[in-house]
Every structure is written in structure tokens, then in C-alpha cells.
C-alpha positions in Angstrom: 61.5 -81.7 -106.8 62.0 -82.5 -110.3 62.4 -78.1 -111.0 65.9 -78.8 -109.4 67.1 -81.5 -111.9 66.0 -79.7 -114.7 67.8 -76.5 -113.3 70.6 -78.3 -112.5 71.2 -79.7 -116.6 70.2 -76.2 -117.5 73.6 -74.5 -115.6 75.5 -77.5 -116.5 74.5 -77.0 -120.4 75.1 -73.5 -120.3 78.6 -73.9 -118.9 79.4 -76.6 -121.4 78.2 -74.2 -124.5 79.9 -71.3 -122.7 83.3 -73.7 -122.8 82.7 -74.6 -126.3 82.3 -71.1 -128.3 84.9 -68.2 -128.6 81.6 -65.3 -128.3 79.5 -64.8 -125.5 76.5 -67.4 -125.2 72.8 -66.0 -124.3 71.7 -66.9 -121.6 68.2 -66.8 -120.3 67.0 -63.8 -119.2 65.3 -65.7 -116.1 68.1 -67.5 -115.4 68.6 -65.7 -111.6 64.6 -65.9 -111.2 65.3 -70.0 -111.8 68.6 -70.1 -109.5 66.5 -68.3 -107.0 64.0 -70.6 -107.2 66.0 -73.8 -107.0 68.4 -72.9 -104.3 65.4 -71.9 -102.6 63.4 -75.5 -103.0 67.1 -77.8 -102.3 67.2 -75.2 -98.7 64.0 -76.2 -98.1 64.1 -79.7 -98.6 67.5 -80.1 -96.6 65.8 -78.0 -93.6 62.8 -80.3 -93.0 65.0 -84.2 -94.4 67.4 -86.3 -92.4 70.8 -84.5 -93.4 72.4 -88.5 -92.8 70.2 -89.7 -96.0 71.4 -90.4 -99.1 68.9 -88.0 -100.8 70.2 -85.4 -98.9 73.5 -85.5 -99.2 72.6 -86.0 -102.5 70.7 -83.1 -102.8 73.3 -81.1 -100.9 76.6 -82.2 -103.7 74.2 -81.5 -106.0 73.5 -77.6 -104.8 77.5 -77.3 -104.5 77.8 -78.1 -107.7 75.8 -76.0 -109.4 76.8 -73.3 -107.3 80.1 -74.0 -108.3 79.3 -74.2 -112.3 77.7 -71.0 -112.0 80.7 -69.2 -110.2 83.0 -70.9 -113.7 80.2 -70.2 -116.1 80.9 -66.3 -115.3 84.6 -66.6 -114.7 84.5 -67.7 -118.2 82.4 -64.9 -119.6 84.0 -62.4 -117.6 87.5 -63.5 -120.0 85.5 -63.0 -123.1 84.0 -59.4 -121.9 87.9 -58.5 -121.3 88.6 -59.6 -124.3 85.9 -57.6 -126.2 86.5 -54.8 -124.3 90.2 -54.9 -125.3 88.7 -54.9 -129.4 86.5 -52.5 -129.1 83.4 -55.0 -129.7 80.2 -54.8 -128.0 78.7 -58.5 -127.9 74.4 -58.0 -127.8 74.8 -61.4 -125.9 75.2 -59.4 -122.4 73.6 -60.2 -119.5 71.7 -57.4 -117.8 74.5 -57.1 -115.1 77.9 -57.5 -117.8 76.5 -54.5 -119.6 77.3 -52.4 -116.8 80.7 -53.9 -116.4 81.1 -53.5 -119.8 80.8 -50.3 -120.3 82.8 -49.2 -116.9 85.5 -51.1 -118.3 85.0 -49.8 -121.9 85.3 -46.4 -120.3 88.3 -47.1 -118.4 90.6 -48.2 -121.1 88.9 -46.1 -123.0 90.0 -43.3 -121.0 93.6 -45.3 -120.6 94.3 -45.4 -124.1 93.3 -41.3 -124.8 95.8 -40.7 -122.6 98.1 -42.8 -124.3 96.7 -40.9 -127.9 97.3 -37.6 -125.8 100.8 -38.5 -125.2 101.9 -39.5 -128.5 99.6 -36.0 -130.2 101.5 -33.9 -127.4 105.1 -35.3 -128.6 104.5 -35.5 -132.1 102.3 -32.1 -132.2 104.0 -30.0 -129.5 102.8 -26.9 -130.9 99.2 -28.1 -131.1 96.3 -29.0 -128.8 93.3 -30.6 -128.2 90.4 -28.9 -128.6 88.0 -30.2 -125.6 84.2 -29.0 -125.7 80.9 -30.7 -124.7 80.7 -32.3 -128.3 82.6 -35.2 -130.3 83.0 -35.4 -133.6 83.1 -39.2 -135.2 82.9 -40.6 -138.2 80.5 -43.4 -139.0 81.7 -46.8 -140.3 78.1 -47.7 -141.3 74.4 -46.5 -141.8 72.4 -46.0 -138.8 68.5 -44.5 -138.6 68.1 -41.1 -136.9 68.9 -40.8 -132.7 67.9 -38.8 -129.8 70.9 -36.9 -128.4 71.3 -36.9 -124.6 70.4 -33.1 -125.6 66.6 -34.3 -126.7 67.6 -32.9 -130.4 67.6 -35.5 -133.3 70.7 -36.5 -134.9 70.8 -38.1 -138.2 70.1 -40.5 -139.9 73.9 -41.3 -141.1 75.1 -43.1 -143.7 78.6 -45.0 -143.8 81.5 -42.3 -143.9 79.4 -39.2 -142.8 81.1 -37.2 -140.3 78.2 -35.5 -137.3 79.1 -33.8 -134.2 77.4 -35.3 -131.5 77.0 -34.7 -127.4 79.7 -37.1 -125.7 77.6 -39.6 -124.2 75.8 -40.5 -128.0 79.4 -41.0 -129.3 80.6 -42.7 -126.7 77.8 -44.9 -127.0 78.2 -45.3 -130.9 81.9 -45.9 -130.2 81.2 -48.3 -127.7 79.5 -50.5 -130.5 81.7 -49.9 -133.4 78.9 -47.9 -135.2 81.7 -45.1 -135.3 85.3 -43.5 -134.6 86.0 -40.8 -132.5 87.8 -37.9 -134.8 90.4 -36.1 -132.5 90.4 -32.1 -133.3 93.9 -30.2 -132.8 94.5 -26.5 -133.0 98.1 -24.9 -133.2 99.4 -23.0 -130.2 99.8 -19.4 -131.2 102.6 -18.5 -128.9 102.2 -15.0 -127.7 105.6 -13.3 -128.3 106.8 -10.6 -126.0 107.0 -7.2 -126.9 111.0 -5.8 -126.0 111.1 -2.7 -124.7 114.5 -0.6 -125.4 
């Protein structure tokens, strides 16, 4: 039984780094593999003991516990996601399952604030629009090796300030990770004018 001690100081370790840094730790990438394993083993060891022992209900604070420092460990890291979401900063530190929350939300308020952009362009530009096609254009803030385009093409490579149209999904991506800006294209509204008739 001495997997579940050691599992036990490795949650509790992880919580108090997770408590003690502003970014996101990294954590194990076996870490549910070892949770999995230990819950399973204190289960198993409750099942077949005298649940009126001490060991037991040792055993059985100790499984609450760490159950419990789990649930705060990701409370915590779900702030800082928020948070670098809300910045536009991708943290590599991700665990396999906050990358997809992180780029839903990313997406989301991503989405929220081009609406906002779209509001402020439409007031300020009223005789202009967006120009909306398959591609983005963006501008890089750094150098980055050639890429495969969700089209299979390749793009690049780029240096720092080059300007590429790419297919959504690549900028996006690029965006996501603060490898480049999204450039917004306008076009005036030619407004048709009507032809009197005397």
C-alpha cells in the first residue's frame, strides 16, 4: 500500500506548487493513470478491511482528501486558463483536457470581442465593410519555420513583421499562441444611386 502514500504527497505537492506560482504548473502526464490506480487500490483495501479500524478510516480520510485536493488543484488552474485566455496567451503547460477548454474558450471571446471590433468598424466606418472569405490575413510578431495549411499547401517560413494570407483555422491557431495578429480588411460601400426618371 505504500503507491497510495506516495500518490497521496504527489497531489498534495502539486496543489501546493499550483498555489505558489502565478503560470500554470506541469503536471505529469500520467497523473490520471496514477489517480486511477490509487483510488482503485484504497477501494480495494476498504472492500475486503474492517471499515471500524483505524487503518480504515484512515485510509478512507485519506481518499477524501485527495479527492478533494484534486477538485482545488483544477479549480485553481481553471482561474489561470481564464485568465490567459482573457490575454491572449497560450501556456504549453496544458494538460491534455485544458487544451480543449482552452481553445473553446479562446474561440468564444474570441468571437465576443470581433463582434465588439465589428461594432466599433461599423460606427466608425459606416460606409465600409468587412470583407469575409475563407482566408485571414495576419501579421507575424515573430519568425516561425514553414507550416502545413489545413489546405495541405505549405505556408512560409515567416519572419517577424511579414504579412501571409492564411486558411482560418492556421491563423486562428497562430493567433491563439501569439505567433501573430489577425489584420481586419474593409472595403467602401459603393452606394448604387438611382437613376430619376422625368
Amino acid at each position: 500500500m505504500s503507491g497510495e502514500i506516495s500518490v497521496y504527497e504527489l497531489i498534495l505537492e502539486l496543489w501546493k506548487i499550483e498555489n505558489s506560482i502565478e503560470e500554470l504548473s506541469k503536471l505529469p502526464e500520467d497523473l490520471e493513470d496514477k489517480l486511477r490506480e490509487y483510488f482503485s487500490q484504497v477501494k480495494n483495501y476498504l472492500r475486503v478491511s474492517d471499515r471500524k479500524t483505524l487503518s480504515a478510516s484512515l485510509k478512507e480520510a485519506e481518499l477524501e482528501a485527495t479527492a478533494k485536493l484534486v477538485q482545488s488543484l483544477f479549480e485553481v488552474r481553471l482561474k489561470k486558463i481564464l485568465k490567459a485566455v482573457e490575454s491572449g496567451v497560450y501556456p504549453e503547460t496544458l494538460y491534455s483536457f485544458e487544451k480543449i477548454l482552452y481553445f473553446s474558450l479562446y474561440r468564444l471571446i474570441s468571437d465576443f470581442k470581433r463582434n465588439v471590433e465589428a461594432i466599433i468598424t461599423t460606427a466608425m466606418y459606416s460606409n465600409w465593410k468587412v470583407i469575409e472569405t475563407e482566408l485571414d490575413v495576419v501579421c507575424f510578431n515573430q519568425d516561425i519555420p514553414q507550416i502545413v495549411g489545413e489546405d495541405l499547401k505549405m505556408y512560409g517560413p515567416f519572419k517577424k513583421g511579414d504579412i501571409a494570407v492564411l486558411p482560418k483555422s492556421n491563423a486562428q491557431s497562430l493567433t491563439v499562441r501569439g505567433v501573430a495578429n489577425r489584420i481586419l480588411i474593409m472595403s467602401p460601400v459603393v452606394e448604387k444611386k438611382t437613376v430619376r426618371e422625368d
